[in-house]
C-alpha positions, 0 to 999 in steps of 0.5 A, a space after each residue: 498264453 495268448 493273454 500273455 503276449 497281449 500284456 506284453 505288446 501293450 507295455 512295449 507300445 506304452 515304453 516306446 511312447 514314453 521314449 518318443 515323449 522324451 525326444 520331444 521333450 528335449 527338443 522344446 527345452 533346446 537352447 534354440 528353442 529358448 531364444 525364438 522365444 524372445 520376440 518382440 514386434 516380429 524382431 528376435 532378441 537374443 535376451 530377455 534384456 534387449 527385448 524390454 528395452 526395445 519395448 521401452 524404446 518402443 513406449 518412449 517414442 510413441 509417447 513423444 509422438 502422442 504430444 503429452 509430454 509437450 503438454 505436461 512442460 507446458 502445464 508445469 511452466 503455467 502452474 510455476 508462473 502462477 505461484 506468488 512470487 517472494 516478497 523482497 527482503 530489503 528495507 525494514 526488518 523487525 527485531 524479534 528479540 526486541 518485543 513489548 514487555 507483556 503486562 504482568 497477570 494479575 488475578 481478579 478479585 470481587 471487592 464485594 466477597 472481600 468486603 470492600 464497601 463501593 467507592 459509588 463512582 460513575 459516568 456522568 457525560 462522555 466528551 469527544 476525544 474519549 474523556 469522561 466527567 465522573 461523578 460521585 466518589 472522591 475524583 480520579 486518583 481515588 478511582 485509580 487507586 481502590 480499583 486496584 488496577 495494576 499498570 506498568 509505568 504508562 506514558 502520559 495521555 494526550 488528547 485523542 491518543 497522540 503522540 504529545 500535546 502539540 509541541 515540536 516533536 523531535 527526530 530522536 522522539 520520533 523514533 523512539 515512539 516506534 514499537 520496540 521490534 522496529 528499533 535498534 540500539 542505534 535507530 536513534 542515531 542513524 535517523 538523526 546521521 541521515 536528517 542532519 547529514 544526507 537529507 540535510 544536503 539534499 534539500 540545501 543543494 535543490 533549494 540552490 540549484 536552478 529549476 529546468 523543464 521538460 520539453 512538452 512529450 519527452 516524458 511520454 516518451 520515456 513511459 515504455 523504458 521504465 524497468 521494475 525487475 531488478 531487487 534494487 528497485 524495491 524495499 520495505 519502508 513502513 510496517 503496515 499498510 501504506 496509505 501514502 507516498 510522496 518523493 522528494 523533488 530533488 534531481 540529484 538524489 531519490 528520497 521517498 516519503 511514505 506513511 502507514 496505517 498506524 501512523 509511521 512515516 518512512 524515509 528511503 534513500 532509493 540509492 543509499 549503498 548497503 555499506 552505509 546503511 543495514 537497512 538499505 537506506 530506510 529510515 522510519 518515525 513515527 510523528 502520528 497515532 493515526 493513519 497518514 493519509 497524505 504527504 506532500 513536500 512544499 516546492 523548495 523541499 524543505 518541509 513534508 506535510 503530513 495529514 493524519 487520522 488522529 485529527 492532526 497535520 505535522 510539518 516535518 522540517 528538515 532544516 529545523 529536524 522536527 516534526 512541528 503541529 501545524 494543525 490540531 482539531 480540539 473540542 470545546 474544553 476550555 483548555 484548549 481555546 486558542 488552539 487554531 483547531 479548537 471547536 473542531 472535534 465533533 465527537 467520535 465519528 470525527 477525523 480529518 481525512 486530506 490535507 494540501 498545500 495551498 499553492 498561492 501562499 505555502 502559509 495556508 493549508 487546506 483540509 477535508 473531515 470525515 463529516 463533511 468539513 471543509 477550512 482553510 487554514 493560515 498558518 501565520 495568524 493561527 487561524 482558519 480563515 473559513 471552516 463551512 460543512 460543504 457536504 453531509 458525508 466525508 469528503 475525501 480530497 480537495 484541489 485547488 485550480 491553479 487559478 486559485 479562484 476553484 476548489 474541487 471537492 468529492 467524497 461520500 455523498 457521491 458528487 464532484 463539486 467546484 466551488 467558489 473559494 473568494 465566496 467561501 472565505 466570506 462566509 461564516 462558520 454554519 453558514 450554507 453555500 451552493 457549489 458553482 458546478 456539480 457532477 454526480 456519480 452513482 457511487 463514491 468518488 475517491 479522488 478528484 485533482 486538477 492538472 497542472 496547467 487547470 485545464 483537466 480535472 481528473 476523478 477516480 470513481 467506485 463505478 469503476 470508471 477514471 473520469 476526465 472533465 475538460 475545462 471544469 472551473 468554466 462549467 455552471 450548474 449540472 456537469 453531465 459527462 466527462 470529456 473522457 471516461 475510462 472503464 478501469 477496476 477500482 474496487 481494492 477491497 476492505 485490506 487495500 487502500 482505494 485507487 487515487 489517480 495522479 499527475 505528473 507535476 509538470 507544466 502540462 498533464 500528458 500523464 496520470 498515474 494509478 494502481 491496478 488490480 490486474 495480475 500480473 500486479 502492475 502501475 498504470 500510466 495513462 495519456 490525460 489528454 486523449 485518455 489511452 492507457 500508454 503501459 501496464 508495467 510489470 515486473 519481479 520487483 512489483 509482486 503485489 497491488 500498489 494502491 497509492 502511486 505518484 510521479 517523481 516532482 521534477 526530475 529530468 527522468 521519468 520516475 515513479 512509484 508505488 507503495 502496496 499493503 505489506 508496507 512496500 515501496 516500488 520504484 519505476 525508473 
């Protein structure tokens, strides 16, 4: 009994507990209870919403108080400034449709399995210009025919691969000479409009108009105005890799004269309008088969020299619309003798490399070679008046003093010479001549030009250095140091043309010229007297290095250019 009673208090005790779990219970789960929950940094929020995003407001202002988002627009900006900017579209397009029709494949038989008995035909000697005397066999034709080589219809071969045998080349032959993909229906016709019309006038309106000058230091001034940021500034003039530039001295119109790696010679009208020409005002031949290494109008602007690999100079006249041979190197064929350039070809490490007016008489030429070469050519009585090897290596430029009494040479062999043209003009072919002065260098020399007025001569070296010599052509013997010498990259590299500082063609050398390898890209122009570098211009329109840059010849404004590897032509104005 008394374990009954026992059994029966314990189950009461055990459901009162139950009840009281229950009161509890429900008092956790009460609505109250549900929103103290929502508590962040000791605030109470109604709902779970405003509580993440009072978190959130919490993180985003700790974050701007911790700089890192400064420091990430920052970085955003320096890698956006950093991507290479788009290269301009204006100027020379190529027409995609119009490629080379490729050479038909033919399969390669053996002629022994086929039982064709040999023709017995070989090499007996190779000559310069890449001709060969065969022997044995039955001659040339009979090579062509029973080697069974099958060929489009081939242009004729001219000696050493260029473009005729010597004769005037015409506008209309020069264009068509350009590969198909840089020719349209109306190429023709359009370079020809532009030579016998704009160009035409351009040149007859500057060889009437009288000549002014600048007062000394108005150029200098204007150094800091230049602008290359609008698009306008920049086109597309030849296919390749420019190797040369030269402008037109008009004041009345912008004309730029560049040549090409593969021999293109391109003509821009910088303000042609896009309305007269689908091309922005450029205009592209094609009158050599080599690298035109230099361009250089005459001073009534009436004809545009042009030196070029293949071993020969052109003449384009503009009055006359034709691209004459002025000079050509030939070996010693007996076909040949007459030519003013016979004898000259060396063989296959030969080429002419720089040519320049000669500025007493615009009749007369001077030329450099690979092979250390060194002539002067008169025009009028078809000769060259002296053809001496001033060196053992390949002379990049010559210049001749306004004196017209010193020539300045430089090249490979790492030296500056001044020598003695009245001494050289008596001379013979082979005979040996020593330099009146001579600088030497640790490595090669680029470029070497006299100042306008011939008191400055300026050299671009491989040592990195612009080099400034006061007064050479009064200097005898050794030349220690230059006057000034300025630390400045010049190491372009295997797929850039080399630096070649330049004057300003004026009455006085306050200003030169040269390309940089600095980024961003610019055009450095320098001081000549005291040698401080006076501006590094930049801008959107100079996206790439200008290797090969020169002054506009007689403007009343200070103008310049400079033509980069792309093919490229950027006007600073």
């Amino acid at each position: 009994m008394v374990g009954t009673r026992t059994r029966r208090t314990r189950a009461a005790a055990a459901a009162e507990d139950a009840e009281e779990k229950k009161e509890d219970v429900k008092t956790e789960i009460s609505p109250t209870s549900i929103t103290s929950s929502f508590m962040f940094k000791g605030v109470q929020y109604e709902s779970y919403q405003e509580m993440v995003q009072a978190k959130r407001n919490f993180n985003n202002e700790m974050l701007k108080k911790s700089g890192l988002l400064e420091a990430s627009a920052s970085l955003r900006e320096n890698v956006s400034s950093d991507k290479k900017p788009q290269a301009s579209q204006r100027g020379l397009r190529a027409d995609r449709k119009r490629k080379e029709a490729a050479l038909p494949s033919v399969r390669r038989k053996s002629s022994r399995l086929q039982g064709i008995q040999s023709d017995g035909i070989y090499i007996e000697e190779e000559r310069a210009g890449g001709k060969f005397v065969v022997a044995g066999g039955s001659g040339n034709m009979d090579v062509q025919s029973s080697a069974k080589v099958y060929v489009e219809e081939e242009k004729p071969e001219f000696y050493n691969g260029r473009v005729n045998d010597g004769s005037d080349f015409m506008i209309k032959d020069a264009v068509e000479n350009c590969a198909p993909k840089w020719q349209s229906e109306s190429s023709v016709s359009k370079a020809d409009n532009f030579v016998s019309n704009s160009l035409l006038n351009v040149v007859q309106e500057y060889s009437s108009t009288k000549k002014t000058k600048k007062s000394k230091g108005s150029l200098e001034s204007q150094v800091a105005n230049l602008n290359v940021d609008s698009e306008e500034c920049v086109a597309k003039v030849v296919p390749e890799r420019i190797y040369s530039v030269a402008l037109h001295p008009s004041e009345h119109k912008i004309i730029a004269a560049t040549g090409d790696k593969k021999g293109y010679l391109g003509l821009w009208d910088v303000d042609a309008k896009s309305k007269d020409s689908d091309s922005d005002g450029v205009y592209l031949f094609k009158p050599h088969s080599g690298a035109i290494n230099n361009l250089e109008w005459n001073k009534s602007g009436t004809n545009l020299l042009s030196l070029a690999y293949d071993g020969t100079i052109r003449i384009f006249d503009v009055q006359k619309q034709c691209f004459r041979q002025a000079f050509g190197a030939y070996d010693e064929s007996p076909e040949y003798k007459g030519k003013i350039g016979y004898g000259m070809d060396e063989g296959y490490r030969f080429y002419t490399q720089y040519a320049c007016y000669d500025h007493r008489n615009e009749e007369c030429l001077f030329l450099s070679t690979s092979l250390g070469g060194v002539a002067h050519l008169d025009l009028r009585a078809n000769k060259a008046t002296f053809d001496l090897a001033l060196s053992e290596k390949k002379i990049n430029t010559v210049s001749l003093h306004p004196n017209g009494n010193i020539l300045a040479t430089c090249g490979l062999d790492c030296e500056t010479n001044l020598w003695d043209v009245r001494k050289l003009s008596s001379l013979k072919s082979g005979s040996k001549v020593k330099p009146v002065a001579t600088h030497r260098n640790n490595l090669s020399i680029n470029s070497a030009f006299f100042s306008p007025s011939g008191k400055n001569l300026l050299t671009t070296t491989m040592s990195n250095t612009l080099d400034i010599f006061s007064d050479a052509h009064l200097e005898k013997g050794i030349i220690k140091k230059p006057k000034h010498r300025i630390r400045h990259d010049n190491r372009t590299g295997r797929w850039l043309s080399t630096f070649m500082a330049q004057w300003h063609p004026t009455s006085h050398e306050d200003l030169f010229i040269v390309g940089s390898m600095s980024k961003p890209r610019r055009m450095e122009f320098f001081n000549g007297e005291s040698g401080e570098l006076l501006s590094g211009l930049s801008g959107e329109a100079l996206t790439a290095v200008v290797s090969r840059c020169c002054f506009h010849p007689s403007s009343t404004s200070l103008i310049a250019i400079g033509g980069n590897s792309s093919g490229r032509v950027t006007v600073a104005r």
